[in-house]
SERO-4910 file (N, C-alpha, C, O; in steps of 0.05 Angstrom, whole numbers):
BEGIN
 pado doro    nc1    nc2    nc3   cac1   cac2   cac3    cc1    cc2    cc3    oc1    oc2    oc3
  Unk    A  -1098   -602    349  -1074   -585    353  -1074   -573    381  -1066   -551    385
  Unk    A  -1082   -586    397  -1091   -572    431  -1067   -576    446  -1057   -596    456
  Unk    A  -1060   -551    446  -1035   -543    464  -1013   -540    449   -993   -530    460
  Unk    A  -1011   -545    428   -980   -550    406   -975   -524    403   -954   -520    392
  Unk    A   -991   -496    411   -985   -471    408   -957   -467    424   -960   -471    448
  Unk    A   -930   -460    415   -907   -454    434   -917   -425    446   -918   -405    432
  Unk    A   -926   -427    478   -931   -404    482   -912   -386    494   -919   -363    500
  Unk    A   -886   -397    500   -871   -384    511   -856   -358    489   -843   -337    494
  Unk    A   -870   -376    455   -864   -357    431   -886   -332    432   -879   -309    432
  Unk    A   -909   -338    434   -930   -317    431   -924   -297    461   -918   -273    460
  Unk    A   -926   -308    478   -917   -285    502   -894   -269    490   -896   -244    488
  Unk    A   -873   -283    483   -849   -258    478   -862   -241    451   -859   -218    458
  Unk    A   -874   -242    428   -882   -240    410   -902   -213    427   -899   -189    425
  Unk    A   -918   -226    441   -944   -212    454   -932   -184    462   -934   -162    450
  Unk    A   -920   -190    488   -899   -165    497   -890   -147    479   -905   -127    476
  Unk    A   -865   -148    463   -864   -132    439   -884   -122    424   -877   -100    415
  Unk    A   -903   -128    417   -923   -113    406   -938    -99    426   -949    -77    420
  Unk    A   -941   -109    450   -958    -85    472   -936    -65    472   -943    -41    467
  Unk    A   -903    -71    477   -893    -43    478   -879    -22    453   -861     -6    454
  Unk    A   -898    -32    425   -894    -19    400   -915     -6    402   -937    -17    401
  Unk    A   -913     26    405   -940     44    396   -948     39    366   -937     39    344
  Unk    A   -978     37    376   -988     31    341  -1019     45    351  -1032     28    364
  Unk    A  -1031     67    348  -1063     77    354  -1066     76    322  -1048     78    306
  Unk    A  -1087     75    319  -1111     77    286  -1096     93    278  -1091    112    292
  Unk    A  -1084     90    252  -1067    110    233  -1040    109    238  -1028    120    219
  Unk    A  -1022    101    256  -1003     96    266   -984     75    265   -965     73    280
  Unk    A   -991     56    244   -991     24    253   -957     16    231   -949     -7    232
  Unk    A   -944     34    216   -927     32    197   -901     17    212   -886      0    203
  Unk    A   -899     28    237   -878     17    249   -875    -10    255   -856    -24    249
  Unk    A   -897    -18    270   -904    -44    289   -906    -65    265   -893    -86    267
  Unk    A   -924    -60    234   -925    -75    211   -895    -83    211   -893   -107    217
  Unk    A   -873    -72    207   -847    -74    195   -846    -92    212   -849   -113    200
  Unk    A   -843    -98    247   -842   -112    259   -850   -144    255   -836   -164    256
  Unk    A   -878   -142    250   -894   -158    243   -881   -175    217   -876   -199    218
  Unk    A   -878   -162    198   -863   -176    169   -846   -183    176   -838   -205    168
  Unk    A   -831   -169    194   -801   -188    200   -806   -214    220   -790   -233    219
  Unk    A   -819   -215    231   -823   -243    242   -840   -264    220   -835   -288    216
  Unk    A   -856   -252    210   -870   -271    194   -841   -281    166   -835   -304    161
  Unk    A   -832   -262    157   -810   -268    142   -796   -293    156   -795   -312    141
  Unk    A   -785   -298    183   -763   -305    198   -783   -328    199   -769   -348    203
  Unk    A   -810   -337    198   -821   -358    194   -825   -373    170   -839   -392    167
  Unk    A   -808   -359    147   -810   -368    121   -837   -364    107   -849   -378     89
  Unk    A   -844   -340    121   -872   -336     95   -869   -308     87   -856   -293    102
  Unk    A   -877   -302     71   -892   -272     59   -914   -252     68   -937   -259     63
  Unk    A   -911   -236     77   -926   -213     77   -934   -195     52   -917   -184     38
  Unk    A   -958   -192     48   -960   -168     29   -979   -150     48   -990   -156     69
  Unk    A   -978   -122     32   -988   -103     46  -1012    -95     22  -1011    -95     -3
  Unk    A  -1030    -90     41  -1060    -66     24  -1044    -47     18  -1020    -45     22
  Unk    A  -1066    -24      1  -1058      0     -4  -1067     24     27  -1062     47     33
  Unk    A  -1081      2     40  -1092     21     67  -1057     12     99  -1051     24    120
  Unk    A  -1044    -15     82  -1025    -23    104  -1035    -32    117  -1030    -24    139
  Unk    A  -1053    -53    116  -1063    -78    124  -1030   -103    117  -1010    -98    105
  Unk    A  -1036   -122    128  -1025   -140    123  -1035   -168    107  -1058   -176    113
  Unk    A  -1022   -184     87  -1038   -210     74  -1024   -227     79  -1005   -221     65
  Unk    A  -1014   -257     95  -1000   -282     93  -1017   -294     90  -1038   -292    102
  Unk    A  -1012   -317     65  -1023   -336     51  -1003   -356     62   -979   -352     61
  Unk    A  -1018   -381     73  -1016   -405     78  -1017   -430     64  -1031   -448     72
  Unk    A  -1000   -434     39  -1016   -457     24  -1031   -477     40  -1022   -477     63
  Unk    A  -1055   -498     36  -1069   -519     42  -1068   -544     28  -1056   -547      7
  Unk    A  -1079   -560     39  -1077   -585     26  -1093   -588      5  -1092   -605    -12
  Unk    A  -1120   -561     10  -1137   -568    -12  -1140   -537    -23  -1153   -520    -10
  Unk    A  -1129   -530    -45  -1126   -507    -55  -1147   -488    -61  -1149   -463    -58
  Unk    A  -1169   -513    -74  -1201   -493    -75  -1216   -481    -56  -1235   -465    -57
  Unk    A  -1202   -490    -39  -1219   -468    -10  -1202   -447      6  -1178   -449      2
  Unk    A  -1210   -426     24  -1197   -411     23  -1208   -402     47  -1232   -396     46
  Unk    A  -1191   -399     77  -1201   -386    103  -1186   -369    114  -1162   -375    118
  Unk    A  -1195   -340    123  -1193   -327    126  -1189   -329    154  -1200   -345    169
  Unk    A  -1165   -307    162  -1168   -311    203  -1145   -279    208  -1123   -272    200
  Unk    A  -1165   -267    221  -1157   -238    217  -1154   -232    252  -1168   -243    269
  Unk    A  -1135   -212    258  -1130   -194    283  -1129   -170    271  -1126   -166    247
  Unk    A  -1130   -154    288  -1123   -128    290  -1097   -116    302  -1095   -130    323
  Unk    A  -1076    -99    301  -1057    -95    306  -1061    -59    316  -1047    -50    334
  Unk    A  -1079    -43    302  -1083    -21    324  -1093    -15    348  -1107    -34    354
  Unk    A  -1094      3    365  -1102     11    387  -1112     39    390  -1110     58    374
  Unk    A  -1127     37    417  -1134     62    415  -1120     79    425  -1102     71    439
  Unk    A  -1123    116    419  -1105    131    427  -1111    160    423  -1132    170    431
  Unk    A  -1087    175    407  -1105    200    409  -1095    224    391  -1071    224    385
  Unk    A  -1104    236    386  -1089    260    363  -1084    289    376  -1102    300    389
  Unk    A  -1055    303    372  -1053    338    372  -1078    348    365  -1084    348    342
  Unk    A  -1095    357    382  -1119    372    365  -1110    411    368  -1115    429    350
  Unk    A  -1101    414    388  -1094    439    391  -1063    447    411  -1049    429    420
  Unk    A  -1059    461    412  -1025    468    423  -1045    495    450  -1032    515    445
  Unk    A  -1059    499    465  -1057    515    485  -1037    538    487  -1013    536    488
  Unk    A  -1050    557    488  -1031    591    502  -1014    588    522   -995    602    526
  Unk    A  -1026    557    543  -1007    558    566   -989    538    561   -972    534    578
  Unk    A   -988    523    538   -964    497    532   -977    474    535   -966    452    531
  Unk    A  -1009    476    544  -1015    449    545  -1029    444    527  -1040    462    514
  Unk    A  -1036    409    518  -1037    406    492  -1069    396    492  -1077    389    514
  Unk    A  -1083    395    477  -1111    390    471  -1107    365    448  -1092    365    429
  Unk    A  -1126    346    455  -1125    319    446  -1147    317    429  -1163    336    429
  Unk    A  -1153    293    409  -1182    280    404  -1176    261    401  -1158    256    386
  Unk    A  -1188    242    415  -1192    214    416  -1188    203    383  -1193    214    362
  Unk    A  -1177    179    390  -1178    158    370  -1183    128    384  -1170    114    400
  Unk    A  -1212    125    366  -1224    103    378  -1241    110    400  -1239    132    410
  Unk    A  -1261     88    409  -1279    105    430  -1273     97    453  -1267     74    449
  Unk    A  -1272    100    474  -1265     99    498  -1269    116    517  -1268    140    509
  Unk    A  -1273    113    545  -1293    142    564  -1261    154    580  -1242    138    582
  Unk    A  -1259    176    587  -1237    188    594  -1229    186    619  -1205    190    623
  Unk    A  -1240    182    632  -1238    170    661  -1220    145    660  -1210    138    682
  Unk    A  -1215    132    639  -1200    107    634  -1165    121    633  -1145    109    639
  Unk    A  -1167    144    624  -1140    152    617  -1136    178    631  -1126    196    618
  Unk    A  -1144    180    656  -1134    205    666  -1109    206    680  -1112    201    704
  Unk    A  -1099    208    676  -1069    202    697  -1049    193    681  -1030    208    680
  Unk    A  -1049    168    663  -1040    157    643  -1013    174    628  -1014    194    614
  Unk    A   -998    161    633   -970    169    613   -975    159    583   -986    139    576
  Unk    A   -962    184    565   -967    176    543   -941    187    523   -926    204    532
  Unk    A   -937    176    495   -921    188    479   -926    207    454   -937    199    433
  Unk    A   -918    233    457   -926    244    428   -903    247    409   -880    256    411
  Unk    A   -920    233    386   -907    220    360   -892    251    340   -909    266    331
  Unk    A   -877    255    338   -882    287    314   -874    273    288   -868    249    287
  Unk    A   -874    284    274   -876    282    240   -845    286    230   -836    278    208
  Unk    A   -829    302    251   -800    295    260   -786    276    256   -767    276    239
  Unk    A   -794    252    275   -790    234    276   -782    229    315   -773    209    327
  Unk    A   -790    253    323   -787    244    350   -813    237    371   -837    234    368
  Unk    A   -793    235    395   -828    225    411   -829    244    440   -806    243    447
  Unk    A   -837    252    450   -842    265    471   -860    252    495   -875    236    484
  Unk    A   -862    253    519   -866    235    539   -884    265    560   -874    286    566
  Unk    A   -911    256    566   -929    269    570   -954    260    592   -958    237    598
  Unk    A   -963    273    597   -987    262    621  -1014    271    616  -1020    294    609
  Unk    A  -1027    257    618  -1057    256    606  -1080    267    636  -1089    252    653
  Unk    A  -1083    294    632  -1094    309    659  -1127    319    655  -1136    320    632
  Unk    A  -1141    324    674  -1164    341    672  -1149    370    675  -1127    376    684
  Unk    A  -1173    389    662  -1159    414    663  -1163    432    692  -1159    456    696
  Unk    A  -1173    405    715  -1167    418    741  -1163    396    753  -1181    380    755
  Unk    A  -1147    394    759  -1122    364    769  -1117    370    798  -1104    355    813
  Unk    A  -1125    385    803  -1119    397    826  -1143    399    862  -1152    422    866
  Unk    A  -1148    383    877  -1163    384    899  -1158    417    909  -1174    436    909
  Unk    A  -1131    414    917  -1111    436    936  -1132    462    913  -1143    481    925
  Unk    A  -1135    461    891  -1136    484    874  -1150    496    860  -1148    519    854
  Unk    A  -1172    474    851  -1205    475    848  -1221    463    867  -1218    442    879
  Unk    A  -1241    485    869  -1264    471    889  -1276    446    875  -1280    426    888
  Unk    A  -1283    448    846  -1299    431    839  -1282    413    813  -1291    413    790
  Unk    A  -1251    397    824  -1243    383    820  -1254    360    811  -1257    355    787
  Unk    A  -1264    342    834  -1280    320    835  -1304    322    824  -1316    301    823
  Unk    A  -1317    347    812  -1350    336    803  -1346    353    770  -1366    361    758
  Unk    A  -1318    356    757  -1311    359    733  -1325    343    716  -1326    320    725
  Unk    A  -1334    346    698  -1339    323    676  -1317    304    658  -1311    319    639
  Unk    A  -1311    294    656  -1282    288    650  -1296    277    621  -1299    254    614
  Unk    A  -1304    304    603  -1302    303    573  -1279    316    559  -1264    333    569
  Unk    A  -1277    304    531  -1258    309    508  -1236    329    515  -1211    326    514
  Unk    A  -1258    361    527  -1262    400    523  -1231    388    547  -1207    392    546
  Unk    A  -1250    372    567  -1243    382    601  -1214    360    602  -1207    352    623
  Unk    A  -1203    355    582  -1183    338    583  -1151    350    566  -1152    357    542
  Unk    A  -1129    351    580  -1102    364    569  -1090    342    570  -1097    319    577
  Unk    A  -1064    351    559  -1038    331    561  -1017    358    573  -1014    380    563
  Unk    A  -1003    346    596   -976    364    601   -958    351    593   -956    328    600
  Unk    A   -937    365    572   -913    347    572   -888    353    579   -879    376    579
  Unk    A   -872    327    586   -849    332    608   -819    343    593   -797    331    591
  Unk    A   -825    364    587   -811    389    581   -818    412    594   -838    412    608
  Unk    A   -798    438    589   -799    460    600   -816    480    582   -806    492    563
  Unk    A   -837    484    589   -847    491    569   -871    503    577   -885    488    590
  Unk    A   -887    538    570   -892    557    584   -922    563    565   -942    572    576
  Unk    A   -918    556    538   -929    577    514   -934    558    497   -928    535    501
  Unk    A   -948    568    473   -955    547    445   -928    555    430   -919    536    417
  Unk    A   -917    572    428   -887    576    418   -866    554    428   -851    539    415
  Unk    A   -867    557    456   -848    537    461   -855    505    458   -836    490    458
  Unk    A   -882    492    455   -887    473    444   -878    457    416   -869    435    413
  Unk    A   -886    485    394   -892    488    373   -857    476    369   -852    454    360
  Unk    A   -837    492    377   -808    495    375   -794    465    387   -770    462    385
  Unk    A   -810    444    399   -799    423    394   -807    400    386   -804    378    398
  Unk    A   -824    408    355   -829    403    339   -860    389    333   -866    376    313
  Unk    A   -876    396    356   -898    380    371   -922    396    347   -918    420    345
  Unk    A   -938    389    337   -952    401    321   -985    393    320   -989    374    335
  Unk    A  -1005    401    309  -1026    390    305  -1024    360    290  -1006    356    273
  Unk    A  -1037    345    294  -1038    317    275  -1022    298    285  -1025    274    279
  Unk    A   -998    309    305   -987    287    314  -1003    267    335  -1017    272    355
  Unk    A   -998    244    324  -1005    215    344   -992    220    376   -973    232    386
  Unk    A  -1021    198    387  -1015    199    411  -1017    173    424  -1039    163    424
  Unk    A   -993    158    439  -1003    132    447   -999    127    479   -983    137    495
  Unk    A  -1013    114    481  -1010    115    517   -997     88    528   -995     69    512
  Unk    A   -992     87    544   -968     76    561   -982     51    564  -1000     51    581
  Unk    A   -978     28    551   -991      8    559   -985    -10    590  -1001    -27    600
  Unk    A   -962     -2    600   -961    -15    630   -962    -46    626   -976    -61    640
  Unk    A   -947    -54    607   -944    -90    601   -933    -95    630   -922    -77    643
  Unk    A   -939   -119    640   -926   -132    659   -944   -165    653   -968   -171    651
  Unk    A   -912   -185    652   -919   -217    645   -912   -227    673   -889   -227    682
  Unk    A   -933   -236    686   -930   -244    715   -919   -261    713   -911   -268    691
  Unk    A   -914   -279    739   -900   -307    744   -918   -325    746   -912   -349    743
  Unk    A   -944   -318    750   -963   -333    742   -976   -348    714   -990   -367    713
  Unk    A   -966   -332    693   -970   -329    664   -994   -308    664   -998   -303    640
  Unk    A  -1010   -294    677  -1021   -272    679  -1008   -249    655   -986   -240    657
  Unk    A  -1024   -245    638  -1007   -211    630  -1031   -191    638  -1055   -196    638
  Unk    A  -1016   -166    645  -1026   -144    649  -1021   -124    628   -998   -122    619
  Unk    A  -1046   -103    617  -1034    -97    593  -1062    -84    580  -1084    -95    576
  Unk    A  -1053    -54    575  -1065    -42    553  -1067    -62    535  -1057    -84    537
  Unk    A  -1086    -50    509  -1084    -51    478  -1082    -89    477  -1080    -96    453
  Unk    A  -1081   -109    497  -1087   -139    487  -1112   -133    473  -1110   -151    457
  Unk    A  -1130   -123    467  -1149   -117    448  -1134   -105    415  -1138    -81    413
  Unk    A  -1120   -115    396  -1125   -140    403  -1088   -155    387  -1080   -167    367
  Unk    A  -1077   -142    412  -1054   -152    397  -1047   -184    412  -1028   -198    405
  Unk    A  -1066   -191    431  -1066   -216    443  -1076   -235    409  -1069   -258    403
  Unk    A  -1089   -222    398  -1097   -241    375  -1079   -236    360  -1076   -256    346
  Unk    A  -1064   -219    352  -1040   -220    333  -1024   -239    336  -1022   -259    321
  Unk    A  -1010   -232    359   -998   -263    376  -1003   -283    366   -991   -294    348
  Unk    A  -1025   -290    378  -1037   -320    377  -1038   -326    341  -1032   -349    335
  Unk    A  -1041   -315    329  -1039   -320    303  -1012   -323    287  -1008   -339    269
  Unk    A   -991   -299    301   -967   -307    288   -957   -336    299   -948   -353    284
  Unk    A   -959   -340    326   -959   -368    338   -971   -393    325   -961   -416    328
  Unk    A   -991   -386    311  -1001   -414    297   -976   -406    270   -964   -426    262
  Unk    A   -970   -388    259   -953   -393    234   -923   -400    240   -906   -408    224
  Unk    A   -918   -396    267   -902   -410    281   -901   -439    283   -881   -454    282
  Unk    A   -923   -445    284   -928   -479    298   -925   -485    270   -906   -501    267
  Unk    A   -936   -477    247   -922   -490    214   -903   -490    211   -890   -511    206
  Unk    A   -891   -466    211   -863   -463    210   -848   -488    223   -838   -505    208
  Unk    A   -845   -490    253   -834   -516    270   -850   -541    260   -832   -557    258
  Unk    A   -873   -554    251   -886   -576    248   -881   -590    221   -875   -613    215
  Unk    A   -887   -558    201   -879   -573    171   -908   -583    170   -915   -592    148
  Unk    A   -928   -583    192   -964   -586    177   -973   -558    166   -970   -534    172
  Unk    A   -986   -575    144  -1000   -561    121  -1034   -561    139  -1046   -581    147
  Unk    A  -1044   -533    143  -1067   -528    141  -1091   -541    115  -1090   -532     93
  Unk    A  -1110   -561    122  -1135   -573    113  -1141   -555     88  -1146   -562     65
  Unk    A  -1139   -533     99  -1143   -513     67  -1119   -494     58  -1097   -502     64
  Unk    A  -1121   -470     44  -1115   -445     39  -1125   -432     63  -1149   -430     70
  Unk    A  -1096   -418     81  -1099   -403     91  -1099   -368     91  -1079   -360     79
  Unk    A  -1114   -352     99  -1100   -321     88  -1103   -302    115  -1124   -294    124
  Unk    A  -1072   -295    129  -1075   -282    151  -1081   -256    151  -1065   -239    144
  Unk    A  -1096   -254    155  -1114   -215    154  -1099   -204    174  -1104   -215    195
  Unk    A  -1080   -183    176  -1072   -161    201  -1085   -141    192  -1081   -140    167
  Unk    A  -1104   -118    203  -1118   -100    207  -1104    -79    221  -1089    -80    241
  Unk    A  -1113    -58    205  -1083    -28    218  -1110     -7    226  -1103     14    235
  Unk    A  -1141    -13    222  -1164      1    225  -1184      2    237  -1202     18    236
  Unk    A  -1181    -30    260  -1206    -41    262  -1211    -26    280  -1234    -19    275
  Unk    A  -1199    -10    307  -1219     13    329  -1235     32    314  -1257     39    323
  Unk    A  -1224     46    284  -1243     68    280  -1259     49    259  -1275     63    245
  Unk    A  -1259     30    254  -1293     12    243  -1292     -1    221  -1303    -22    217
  Unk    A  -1277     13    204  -1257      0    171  -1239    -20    159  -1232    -27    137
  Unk    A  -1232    -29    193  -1206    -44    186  -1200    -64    157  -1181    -63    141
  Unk    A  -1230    -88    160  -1234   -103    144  -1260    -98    130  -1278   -115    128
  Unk    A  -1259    -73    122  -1267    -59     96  -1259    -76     64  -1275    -74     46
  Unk    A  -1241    -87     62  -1229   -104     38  -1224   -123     48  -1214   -122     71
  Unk    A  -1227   -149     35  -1214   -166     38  -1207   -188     15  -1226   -191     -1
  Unk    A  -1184   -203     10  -1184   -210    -21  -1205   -231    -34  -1209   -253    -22
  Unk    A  -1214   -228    -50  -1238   -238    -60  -1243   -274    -56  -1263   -288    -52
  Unk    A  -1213   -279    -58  -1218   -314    -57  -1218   -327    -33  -1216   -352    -32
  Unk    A  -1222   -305     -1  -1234   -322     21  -1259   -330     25  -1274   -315     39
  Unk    A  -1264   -343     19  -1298   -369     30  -1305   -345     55  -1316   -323     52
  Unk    A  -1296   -357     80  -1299   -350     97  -1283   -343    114  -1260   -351    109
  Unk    A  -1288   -327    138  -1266   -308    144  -1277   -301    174  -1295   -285    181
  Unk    A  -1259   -320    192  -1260   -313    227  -1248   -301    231  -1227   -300    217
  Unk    A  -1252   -283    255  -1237   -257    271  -1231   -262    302  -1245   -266    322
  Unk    A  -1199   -259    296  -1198   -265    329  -1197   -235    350  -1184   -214    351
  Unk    A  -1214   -243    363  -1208   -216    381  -1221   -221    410  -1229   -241    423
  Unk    A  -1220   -195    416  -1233   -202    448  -1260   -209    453  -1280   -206    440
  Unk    A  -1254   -221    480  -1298   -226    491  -1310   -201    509  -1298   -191    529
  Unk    A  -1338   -193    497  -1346   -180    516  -1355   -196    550  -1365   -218    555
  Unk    A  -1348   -177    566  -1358   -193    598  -1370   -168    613  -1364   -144    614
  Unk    A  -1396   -186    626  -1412   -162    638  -1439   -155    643  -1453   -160    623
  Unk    A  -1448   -149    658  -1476   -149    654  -1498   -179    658  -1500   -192    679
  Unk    A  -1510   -183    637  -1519   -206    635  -1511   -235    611  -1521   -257    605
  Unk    A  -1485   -220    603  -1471   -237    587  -1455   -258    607  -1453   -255    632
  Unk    A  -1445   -281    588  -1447   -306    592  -1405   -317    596  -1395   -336    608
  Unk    A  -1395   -297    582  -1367   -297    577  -1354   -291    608  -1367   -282    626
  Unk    A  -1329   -298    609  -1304   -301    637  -1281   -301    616  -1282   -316    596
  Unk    A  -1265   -288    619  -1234   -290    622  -1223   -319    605  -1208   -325    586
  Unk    A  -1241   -332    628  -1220   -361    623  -1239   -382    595  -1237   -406    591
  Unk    A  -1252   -365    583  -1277   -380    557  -1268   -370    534  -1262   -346    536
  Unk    A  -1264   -381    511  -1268   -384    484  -1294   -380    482  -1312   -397    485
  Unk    A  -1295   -341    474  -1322   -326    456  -1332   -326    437  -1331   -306    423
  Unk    A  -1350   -352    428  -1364   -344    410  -1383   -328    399  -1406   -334    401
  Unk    A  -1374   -307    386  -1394   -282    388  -1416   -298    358  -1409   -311    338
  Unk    A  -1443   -288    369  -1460   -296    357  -1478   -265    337  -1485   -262    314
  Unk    A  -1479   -249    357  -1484   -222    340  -1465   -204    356  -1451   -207    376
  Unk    A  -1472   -173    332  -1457   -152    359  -1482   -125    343  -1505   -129    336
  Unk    A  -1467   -103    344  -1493    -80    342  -1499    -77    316  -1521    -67    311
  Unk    A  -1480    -86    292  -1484    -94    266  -1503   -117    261  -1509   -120    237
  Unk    A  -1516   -136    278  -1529   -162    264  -1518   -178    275  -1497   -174    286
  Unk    A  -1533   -206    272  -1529   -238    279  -1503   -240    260  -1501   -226    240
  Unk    A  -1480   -260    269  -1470   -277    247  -1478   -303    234  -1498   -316    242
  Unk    A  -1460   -310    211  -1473   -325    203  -1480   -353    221  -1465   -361    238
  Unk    A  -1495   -361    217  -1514   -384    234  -1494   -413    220  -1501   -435    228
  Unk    A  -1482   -413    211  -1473   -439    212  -1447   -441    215  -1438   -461    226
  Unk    A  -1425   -415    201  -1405   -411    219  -1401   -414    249  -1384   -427    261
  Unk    A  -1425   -397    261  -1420   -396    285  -1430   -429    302  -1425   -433    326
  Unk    A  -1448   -452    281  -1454   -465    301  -1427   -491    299  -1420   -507    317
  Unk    A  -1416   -489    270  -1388   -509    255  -1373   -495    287  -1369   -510    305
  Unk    A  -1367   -471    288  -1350   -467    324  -1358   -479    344  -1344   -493    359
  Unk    A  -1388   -475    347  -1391   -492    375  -1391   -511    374  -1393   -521    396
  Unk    A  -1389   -531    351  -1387   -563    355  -1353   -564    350  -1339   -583    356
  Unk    A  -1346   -547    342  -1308   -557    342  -1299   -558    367  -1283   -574    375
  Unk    A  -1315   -531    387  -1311   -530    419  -1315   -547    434  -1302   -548    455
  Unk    A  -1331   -563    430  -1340   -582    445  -1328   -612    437  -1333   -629    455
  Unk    A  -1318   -620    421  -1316   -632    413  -1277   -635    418  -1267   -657    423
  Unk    A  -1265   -614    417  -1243   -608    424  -1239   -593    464  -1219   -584    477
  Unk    A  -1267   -597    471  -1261   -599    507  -1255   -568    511  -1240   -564    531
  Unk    A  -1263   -547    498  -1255   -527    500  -1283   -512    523  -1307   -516    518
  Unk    A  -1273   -497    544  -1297   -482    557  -1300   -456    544  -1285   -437    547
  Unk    A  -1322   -458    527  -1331   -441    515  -1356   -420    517  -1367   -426    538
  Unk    A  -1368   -399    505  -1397   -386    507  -1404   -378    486  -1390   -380    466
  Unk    A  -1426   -369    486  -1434   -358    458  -1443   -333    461  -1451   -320    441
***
């Protein structure tokens, strides 16, 4: 099947989901999205009781059963407090170091149903204004949100309708080059969402039947660790698409198909992972392990 992916479908596909906020706990909206394309490909969605997603693929051979899962949240951040001076106090969702998001535009979600548009600051932003600006620690404490309203007090916060618990998502800054380059928050891992509704795409257009039973796992949990906590009893086995680590003394680039072999949980299984590296090779793919 090398190359039969329509990618000009998964890029548009891709895009829309980078610019649907969805952080851990957040994901109700972008799902609806998701069902409606999978619908518009003539299949079914069912949902967990956690709002996971399930598409079943019939196969040619019914007794077996493969699993192929993405994730669809991101990381982001929660109302933890409303400030005396109007500014807002965050807690992370998902782990990530703060230095990644200082500056960063973001949206807060209220329970309303509105969204508010905000900036992600240290609580001395200021050279002109702190001496010791630059040697701040840029932890959780030492991190605000200002948001772009007029707004003085925790009263006047409170009053447009901004509350504790509300979600927080940050500005992913999509841009699809002319190169085919995308630039882009959160492809961790809605680049695998994509690519997966794209293969139920390529059924959809082909009318080929997958070798087995297929079952598409979407994950509304996987940054805080749970995602695929359940999964329905009659998958055999069950690959995950997501990102490669790069760095250090690892072996992965950009441009390789990652075969991840362990991570801080344990080895995988040893023959899943070696049935991959002979499909890779075998199908011309530049791959790592």
């Amino acid at each position: 099947m090398k190359n039969e992916l329509n990618q000009d479908y998964v890029v548009h596909v891709l895009k829309e989901l980078l610019l649907t906020p969805s952080p851990s706990g957040y994901c109700h909206g972008i799902m609806e999205k998701v069902k409606k394309k999978i619908e518009n490909l003539g299949f079914t969605m069912e949902y967990t009781q956690k709002g996971c997603g399930i598409v079943t693929v019939p196969g040619k051979d019914p007794g077996s059963t493969l699993g192929l899962s993405a994730h669809v949240d991101t990381l982001g951040a929660m109302v933890r407090s409303i400030k005396s001076s109007g500014m807002i106090r965050f807690t992370p969702i998902g782990g990530y170091m703060m230095p990644t998001v200082e500056g960063e535009y973001c949206q807060i979600h209220t329970r309303c149903g509105k969204s508010f548009s905000g900036t992600v600051l240290s609580t001395q932003p200021s050279v002109h204004v702190y001496a010791d600006a630059r040697k701040l620690e840029r932890s959780e404490e030492n991190m605000e949100i200002r948001i772009d309203e007029l707004v003085s007090s925790k009263e006047d916060v409170e009053a447009l309708g901004i509350g504790v618990g509300d979600f927080i998502s940050f500005d992913p800054r999509t841009v699809v080059m002319e190169n085919g380059f995308v630039k882009s928050r959160h492809l961790d891992d809605k680049a695998g969402v994509a690519i997966l509704l794209g293969l139920l795409e390529y059924f959809h257009r082909t009318g080929v039947k997958p070798s087995c039973t297929l079952k598409v796992f979407i994950s509304v949990y996987e940054e805080i660790g749970h995602g695929s906590s359940y999964l329905p009893e009659d998958i055999d086995e069950l690959i995950a698409i997501d990102m490669g680590a790069m760095g250090d003394d690892l072996t992965c680039t950009e441009q390789d198909v990652s075969i991840c072999v362990k991570d801080s949980s344990g080895p995988y299984d040893y023959h899943m992972v070696s049935r991959l590296q002979q499909l890779a090779k075998e199908q011309g793919l530049s791959y790592t392990m």
